[in-house]
N, C-alpha and C positions, 0 to 999 in steps of 0.2 A: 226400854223405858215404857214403851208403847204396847207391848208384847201382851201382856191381859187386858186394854183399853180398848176392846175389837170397834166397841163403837165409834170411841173417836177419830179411831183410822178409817174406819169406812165413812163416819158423816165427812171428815178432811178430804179423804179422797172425790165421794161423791162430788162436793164441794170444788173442789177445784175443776174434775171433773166438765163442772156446771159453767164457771169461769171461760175454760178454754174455749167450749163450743160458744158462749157469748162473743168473746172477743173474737173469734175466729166469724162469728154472724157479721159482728160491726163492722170489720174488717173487708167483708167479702163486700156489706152493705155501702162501702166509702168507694171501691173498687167499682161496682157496679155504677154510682152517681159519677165518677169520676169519669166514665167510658163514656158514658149518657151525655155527659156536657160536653166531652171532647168529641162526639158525632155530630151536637149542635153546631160547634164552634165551626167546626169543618163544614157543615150544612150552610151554614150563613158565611162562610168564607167563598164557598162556591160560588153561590147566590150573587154578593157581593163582585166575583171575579166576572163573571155573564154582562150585571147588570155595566160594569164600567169597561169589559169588550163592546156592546152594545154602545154605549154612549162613545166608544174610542171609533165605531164603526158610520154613527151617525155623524160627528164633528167631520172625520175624513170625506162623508159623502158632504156636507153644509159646503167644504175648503173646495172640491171638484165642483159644484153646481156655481162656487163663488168663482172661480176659474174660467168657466166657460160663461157666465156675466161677463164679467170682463174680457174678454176674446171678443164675444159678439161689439162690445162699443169700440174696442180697439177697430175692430175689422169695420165696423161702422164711419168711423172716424177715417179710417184710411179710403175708405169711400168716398167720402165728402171732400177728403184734398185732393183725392184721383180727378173725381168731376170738377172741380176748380179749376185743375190745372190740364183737362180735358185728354188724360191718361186714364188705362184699363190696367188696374192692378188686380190678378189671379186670389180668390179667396184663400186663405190657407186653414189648416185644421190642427187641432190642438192633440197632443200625441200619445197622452191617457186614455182618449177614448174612454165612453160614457158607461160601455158595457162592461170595464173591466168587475169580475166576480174577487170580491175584497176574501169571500169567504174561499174562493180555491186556491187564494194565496197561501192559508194556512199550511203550515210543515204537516198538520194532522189529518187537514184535508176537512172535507164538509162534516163528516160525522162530528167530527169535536163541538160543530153548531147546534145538532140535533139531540131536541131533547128528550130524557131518558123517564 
């Protein structure tokens, strides 16, 4: 049917032609934005994961410094009923120890702190 219509086979073909590589643009163009925001989302997911180890890392030192507050009035306290009662009671120490490194506890080890 088309067989002597050369033109309109080539303008149809050019045509569609013209189609595919659009859609195939748009396509690549939705693929591209889509990678773009799923790098952001991860970006600010990290972000987010640091910023609440950090706050998970300050509360647990706040809980240790409030610990040893309280040791020192306890042991204070135990002082002042020793001298009352004219007894020498031995100070004692609290068994967390001030030095411990919160960051070498990690399974990953310090690098996982260190930023990139």
């Amino acid at each position: 049917m088309f067989a002597h219509n050369t033109y309109f086979v080539l303008a149809v073909n050019s045509y569609l032609n013209t189609m595919g590589v659009a859609v195939s643009s748009i396509v690549l163009l939705y693929a591209t934005i889509s990678e773009i925001r799923d790098k952001q989302v991860a970006a600010m997911q990290e972000q987010r994961a640091q910023e609440d180890h950090q706050h998970v890392v300050e509360m647990h030192q706040l809980v240790l410094e409030n610990m040893d507050f309280q040791h020192e009035e306890v042991e204070r306290l135990k002082q002042i009923l020793a001298n009352i009662h004219g007894v020498t009671i031995p100070r004692t120490r609290l068994p967390h120890g001030a030095d411990t490194d919160l960051q070498a506890l990690h399974k990953r080890g310090r690098e996982r702190f260190e930023r990139k």
